[in-house]
N, C-alpha and C positions, 0 to 999 in steps of 0.2 A: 543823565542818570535817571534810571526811570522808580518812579515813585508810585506806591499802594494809593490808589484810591478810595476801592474799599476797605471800611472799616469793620465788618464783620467779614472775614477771610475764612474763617471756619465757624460758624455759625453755633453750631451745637457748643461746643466745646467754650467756644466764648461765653455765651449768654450764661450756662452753666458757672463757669465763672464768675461774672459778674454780679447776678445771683446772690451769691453765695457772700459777696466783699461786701453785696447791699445787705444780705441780711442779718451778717456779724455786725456791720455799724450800726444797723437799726439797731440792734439787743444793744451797741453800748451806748448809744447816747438815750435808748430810754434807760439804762440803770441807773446813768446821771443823772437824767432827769425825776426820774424816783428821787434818787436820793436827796438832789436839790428839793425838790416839791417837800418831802418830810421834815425837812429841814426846816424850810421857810412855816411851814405848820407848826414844827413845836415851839417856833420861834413866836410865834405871835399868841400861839396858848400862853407861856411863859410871861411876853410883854399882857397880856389881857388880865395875868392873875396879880403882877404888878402893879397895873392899874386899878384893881379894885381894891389894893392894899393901902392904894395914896387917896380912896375915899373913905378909909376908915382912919379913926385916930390914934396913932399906935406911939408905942416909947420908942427914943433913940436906941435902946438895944433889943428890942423887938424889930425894929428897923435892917439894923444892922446884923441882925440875927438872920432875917428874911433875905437880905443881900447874900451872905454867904451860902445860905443855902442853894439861891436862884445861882449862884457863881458855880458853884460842886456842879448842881443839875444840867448847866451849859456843858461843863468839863466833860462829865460822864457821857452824855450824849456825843460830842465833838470825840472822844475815844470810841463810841461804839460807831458813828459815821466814819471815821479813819479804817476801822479794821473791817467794817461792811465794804468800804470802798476797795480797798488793800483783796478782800476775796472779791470780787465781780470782778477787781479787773484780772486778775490770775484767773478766774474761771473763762471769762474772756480770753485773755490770751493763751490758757490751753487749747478750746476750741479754734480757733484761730487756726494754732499748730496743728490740730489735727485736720482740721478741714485743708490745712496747704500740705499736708503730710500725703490723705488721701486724693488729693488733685496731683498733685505731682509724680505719686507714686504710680497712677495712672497714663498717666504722660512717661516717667521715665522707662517705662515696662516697654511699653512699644518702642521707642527709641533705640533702647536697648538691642532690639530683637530685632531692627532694620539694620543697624549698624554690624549686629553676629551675621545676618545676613548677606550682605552686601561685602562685607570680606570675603566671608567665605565663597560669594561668585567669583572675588577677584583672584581666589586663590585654585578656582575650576571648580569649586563643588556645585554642584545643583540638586542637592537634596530639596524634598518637600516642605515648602513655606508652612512652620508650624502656626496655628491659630494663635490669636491674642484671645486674653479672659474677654469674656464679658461685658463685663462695665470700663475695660481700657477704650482711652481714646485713642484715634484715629486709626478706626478697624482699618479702614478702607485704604492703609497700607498693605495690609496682607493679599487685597486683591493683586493692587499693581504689580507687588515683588512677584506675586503668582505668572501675572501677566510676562515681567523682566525675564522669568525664568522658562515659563513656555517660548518667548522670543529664540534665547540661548539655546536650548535643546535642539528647536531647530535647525537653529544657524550649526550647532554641534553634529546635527545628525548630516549634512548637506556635505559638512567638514570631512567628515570621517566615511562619508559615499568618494568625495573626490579622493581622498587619501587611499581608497581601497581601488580604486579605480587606475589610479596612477599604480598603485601595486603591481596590478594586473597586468599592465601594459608592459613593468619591470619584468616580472617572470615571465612573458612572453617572447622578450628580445635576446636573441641568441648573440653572445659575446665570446668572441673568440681569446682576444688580448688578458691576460690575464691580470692585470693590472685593472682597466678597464671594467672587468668582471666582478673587482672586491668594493670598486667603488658604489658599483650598483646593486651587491649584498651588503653594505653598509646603509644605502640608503635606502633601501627594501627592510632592513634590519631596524631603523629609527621609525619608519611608515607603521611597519607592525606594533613597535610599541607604543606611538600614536593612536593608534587606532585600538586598542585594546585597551591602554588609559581611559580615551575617550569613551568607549564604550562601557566600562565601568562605572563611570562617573553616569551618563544615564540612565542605568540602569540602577543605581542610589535613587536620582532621581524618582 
């Protein structure tokens, strides 16, 4: 079984990739980490204002007073951290989708367009290998198919010399038998439409 050694196989398109995985993780572990960090800050503002509370000398429902409020203030914060987190990560994972939306879409285009084409050789067309946009990957299919199908026309035009060739040598032998004579305008008959097929089909080309 033979096994890739290489791990960068198509070079551009990879690293592009990869890229791209790095720099959506980076954006989400720093929003965590924002978030964590503001966290831990308002947390210890909150403990710092409690402690200056326990050097003053205050009543049990001043106390108690100051508890509940520090309790609301945690609450409201831990809501507005939920629904901050709740949009970063949806904005995150839109981007996400769109960046595998636009990598994909770029890959499935050319794919697409080898696959139309590659039938269509099997089906005898040899029309002109249309370009991919732009920014798709893996131009340098359009060369090769370019290449598959210059091969074919050849091989097509060499096909269609010997088929006329053979023609020639049919209408030049004199047949008496008339039996004989239909089977050799039968196959002079299938040659020419052969050859005119073929010839069409290059000239698409």
């Amino acid at each position: 079984m033979n096994k890739r050694r290489r791990l960068l196989v198509y070079t551009g398109f990879q690293v592009k990739y990869i890229v791209s995985v790095v720099v959506l993780a980076a954006l989400t572990l720093g929003a965590l980490g924002y978030l964590y960090g503001s966290t831990k800050a308002e947390e210890r503002q909150l403990l710092g204002l409690q402690g200056m509370t326990g050097n003053v000398a205050v009543s049990a429902d001043q106390e108690k007073s100051f508890e509940q409020e520090m309790k609301a203030q945690f609450k409201q914060q831990d809501k507005k951290k939920v629904v901050t987190l709740v949009v970063a990560s949806a904005v995150l994972v839109l981007l996400l989708a769109l960046v595998a939306l636009r990598m994909t879409h770029r890959i499935a285009g050319p794919v697409y367009m080898v696959s139309n084409t590659l039938k269509a050789m099997a089906m005898g067309s040899l029309k002109p290998v249309r370009n991919l946009r732009k920014r798709d990957e893996f131009t340098f299919l359009t060369d090769d198919l370019r290449a598959l199908r210059e091969a074919l026309l050849k091989r097509q035009e060499r096909v269609v010399d010997l088929a006329s060739n053979v023609l020639d040598v049919l209408g030049s032998i004199e047949i008496s038998n008339e039996e004989d004579r239909k089977i050799v305008d039968e196959l002079a008959s299938e040659l020419k439409t052969f050859i005119r097929e073929n010839q069409v089909r290059g000239e698409d080309g």
